[in-house]
C-alpha positions in Angstrom: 34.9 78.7 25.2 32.7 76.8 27.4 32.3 77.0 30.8 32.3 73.5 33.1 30.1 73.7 35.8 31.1 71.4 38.9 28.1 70.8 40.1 26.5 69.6 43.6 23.3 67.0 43.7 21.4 65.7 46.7 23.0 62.9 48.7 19.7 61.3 49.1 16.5 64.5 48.9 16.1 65.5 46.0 14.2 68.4 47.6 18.1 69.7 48.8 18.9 70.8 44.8 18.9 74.3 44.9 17.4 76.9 42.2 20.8 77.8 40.5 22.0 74.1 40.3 18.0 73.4 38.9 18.3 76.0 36.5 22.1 74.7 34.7 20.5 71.3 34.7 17.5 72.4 32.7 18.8 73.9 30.0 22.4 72.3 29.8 23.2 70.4 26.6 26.8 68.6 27.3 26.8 66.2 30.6 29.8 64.4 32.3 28.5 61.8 35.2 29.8 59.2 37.6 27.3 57.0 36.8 24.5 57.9 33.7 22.1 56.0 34.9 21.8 57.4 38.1 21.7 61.6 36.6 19.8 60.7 34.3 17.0 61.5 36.6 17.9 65.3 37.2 17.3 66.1 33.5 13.3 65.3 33.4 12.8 68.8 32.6 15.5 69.8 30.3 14.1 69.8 26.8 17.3 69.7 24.9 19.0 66.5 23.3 21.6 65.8 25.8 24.8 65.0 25.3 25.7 62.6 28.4 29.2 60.3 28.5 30.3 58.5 31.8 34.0 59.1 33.5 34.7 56.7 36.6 38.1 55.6 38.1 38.3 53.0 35.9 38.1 55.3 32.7 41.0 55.6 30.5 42.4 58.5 29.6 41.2 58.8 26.4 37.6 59.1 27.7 38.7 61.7 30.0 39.9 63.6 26.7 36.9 64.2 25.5 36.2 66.8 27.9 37.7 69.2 26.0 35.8 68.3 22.8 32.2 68.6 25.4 33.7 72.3 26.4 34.6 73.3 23.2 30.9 72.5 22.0 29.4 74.9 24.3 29.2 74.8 28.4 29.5 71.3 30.2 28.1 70.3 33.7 30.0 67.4 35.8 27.9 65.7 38.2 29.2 62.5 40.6 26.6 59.9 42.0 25.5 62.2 44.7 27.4 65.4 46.4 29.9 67.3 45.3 31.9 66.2 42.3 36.0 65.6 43.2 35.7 64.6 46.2 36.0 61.0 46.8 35.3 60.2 43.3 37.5 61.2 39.9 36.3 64.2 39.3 39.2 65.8 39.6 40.9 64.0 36.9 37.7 66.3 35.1 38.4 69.7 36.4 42.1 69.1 35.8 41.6 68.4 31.7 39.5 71.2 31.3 41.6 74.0 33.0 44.4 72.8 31.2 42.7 73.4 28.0 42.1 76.8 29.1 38.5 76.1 30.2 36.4 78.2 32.9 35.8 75.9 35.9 33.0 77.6 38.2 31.3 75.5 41.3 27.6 74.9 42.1 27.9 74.5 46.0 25.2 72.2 47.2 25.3 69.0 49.3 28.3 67.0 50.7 28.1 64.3 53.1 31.2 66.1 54.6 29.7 69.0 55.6 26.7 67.5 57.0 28.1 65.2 59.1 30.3 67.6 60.5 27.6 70.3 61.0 25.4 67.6 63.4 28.5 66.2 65.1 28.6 67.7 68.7 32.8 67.6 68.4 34.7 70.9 67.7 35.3 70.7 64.0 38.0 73.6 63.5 40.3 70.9 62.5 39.4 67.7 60.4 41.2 65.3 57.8 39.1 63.3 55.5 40.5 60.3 53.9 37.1 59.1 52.0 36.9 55.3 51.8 39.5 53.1 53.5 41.6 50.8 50.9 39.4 47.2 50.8 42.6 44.8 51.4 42.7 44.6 55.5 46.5 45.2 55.4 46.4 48.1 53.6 43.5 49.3 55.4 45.0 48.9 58.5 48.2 50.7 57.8 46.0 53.5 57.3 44.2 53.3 60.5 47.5 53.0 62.2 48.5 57.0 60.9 44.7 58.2 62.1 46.2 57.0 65.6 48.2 59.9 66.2 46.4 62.6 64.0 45.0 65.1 66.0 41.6 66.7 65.3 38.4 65.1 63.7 38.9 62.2 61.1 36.1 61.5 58.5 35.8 58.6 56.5 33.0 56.9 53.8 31.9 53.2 54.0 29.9 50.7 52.0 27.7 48.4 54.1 29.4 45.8 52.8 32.4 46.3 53.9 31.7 48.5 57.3 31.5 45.7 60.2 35.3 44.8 59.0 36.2 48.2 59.2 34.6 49.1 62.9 36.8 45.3 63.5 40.1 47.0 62.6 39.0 50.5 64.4 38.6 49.0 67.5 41.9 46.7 67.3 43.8 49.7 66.3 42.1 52.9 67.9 40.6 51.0 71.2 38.0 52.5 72.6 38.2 56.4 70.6 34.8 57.4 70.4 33.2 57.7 67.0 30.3 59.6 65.5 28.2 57.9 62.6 26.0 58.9 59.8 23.4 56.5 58.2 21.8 57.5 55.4 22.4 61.4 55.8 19.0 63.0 54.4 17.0 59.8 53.9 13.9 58.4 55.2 15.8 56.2 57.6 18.8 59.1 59.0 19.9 57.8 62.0 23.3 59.0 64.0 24.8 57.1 66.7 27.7 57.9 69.4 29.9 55.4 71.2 33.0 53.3 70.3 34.1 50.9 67.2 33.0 48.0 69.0 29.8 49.7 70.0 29.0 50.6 67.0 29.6 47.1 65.9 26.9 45.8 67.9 24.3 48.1 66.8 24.8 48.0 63.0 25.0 44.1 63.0 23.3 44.4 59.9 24.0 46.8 57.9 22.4 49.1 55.5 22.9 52.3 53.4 26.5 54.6 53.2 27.8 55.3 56.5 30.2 58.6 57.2 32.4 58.1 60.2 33.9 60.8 62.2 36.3 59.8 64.5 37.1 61.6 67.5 41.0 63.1 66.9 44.0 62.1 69.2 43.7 65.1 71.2 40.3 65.3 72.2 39.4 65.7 75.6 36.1 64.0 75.8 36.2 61.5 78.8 37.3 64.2 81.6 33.6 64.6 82.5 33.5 63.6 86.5 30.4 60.8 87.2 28.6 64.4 89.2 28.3 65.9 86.1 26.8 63.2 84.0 24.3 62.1 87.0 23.4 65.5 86.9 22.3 65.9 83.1 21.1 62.0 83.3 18.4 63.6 86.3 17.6 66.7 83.7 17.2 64.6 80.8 14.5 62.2 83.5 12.9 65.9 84.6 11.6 66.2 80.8 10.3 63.1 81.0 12.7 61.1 79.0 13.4 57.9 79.8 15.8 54.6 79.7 17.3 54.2 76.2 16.3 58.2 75.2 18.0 59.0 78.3 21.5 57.1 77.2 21.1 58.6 74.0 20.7 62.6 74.6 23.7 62.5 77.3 26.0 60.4 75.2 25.3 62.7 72.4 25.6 65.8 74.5 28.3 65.3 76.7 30.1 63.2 73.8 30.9 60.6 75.8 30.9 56.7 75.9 27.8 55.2 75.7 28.5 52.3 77.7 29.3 55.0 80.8 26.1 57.0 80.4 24.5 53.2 80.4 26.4 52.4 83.6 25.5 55.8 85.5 21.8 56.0 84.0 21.0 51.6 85.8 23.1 53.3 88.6 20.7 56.4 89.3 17.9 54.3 88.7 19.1 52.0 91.5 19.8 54.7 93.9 16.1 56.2 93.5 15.1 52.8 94.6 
């Protein structure tokens, strides 16, 4: 009986694969992927003729049948696009065919852009909800905006460039001004993280590029109680290590987790005062 391996691959450096996930992928012989084209890269040093088939959400169940002809071949690896299979993406439909046919189901941790975005956000993150990407019709994309308004905790959601100025639109209409924490191209050359509200964050990725996760701050966080005193104070800290305008904005908003637009206000207003 073979064994299904659900395993974990970079969400953008390829240097983030670990040893045991290196190892499966080297010597594996039966492949299920998102996308073929895009795995295809992790087997440059497997020396076996590999057996590789593509399941997506648009597969039919048929295709999602021949799992259990794969396991019963010999062990089977499942691999998504990039992180970890079954989440966001049909692997699950997977995992579910091959348990039911009595098949061993193991996990490779690796990378998730979950977990990273969580483990950089300064926001408690005991309690989160993930809802991957929003639905693409504005209607039904806004209903389900409309039930993050009174969830409590952190909320985490995927988005396309394509489709992500629409969606910090409907944030800001629905939500107001709930502050948000973003991640651009988690791991790649160009990472970047940004703190501040929808329509902040509209402003500044005016022109999109790469996947963006989005945590948003839950109903019951208590994140603009901070008195003016206290935010002067770390804005004169931040100037004692010789940071300055913009840099400035930037480490207290992302300390203090608080609006940008206030740290802004406070930073032109110390300046003024030195004056």
């Amino acid at each position: 009986m073979g064994t299904l391996y659900v395993l974990s691959t970079p969400i953008g450096n390829l240097a983030d694969l670990s040893e045991r996930a290196k190892n499966i992928l080297d010597n594996i012989e039966y492949v299920i992927a998102e996308d073929t084209r895009v795995s295809k890269k992790l087997f440059k040093n497997n020396k076996n003729n590999i057996n590789i088939i593509s399941i997506h959400k648009f597969s039919p169940n048929s295709k999602i049948k021949q799992v259990t002809n794969f396991l019963s071949k010999g062990d089977t690896v499942l691999l998504c696009d990039a992180g970890t299979p079954s989440i966001s993406d049909p692997g699950n439909e997977v995992v579910k065919q091959a348990i039911e046919s009595g098949h061993k189901v193991t996990p490779i941790p690796g990378p998730s852009a979950i977990t990273a975005a969580l483990s950089i956000c300064p926001w408690p993150s005991n309690q989160f909800t993930f809802l991957g990407f929003l639905p693409r019709k504005e209607n039904e994309r806004k209903n389900s905006i409309k039930k993050i308004n009174s969830t409590n905790g952190l909320i985490i959601i995927f988005e396309s460039p394509h489709r992500i100025s629409e969606t910090f639109k409907n944030l800001e209409e629905i939500l107001g001004d709930r502050l948000i924490f973003i991640c651009r191209e988690l791991t790649k050359i160009h990472e970047e993280t940004f703190i501040g509200t929808s329509f902040e964050a509209r402003e500044k990725f005016s022109k999109p590029k790469g996947e963006f996760t989005i945590i948003i701050s839950g109903q019951d966080s208590k994140i603009e109680e901070l008195s003016d005193e206290i935010i002067l104070e770390e804005i004169h800290n931040a100037r004692l290590n010789k940071m300055s305008g913009r840099k400035i904005v930037d480490h207290v908003t992302s300390m203090l987790s608080i609006k940008r637009s206030r740290v802004y206000s406070l930073e032109l207003q110390s300046r003024k005062d030195k004056e």
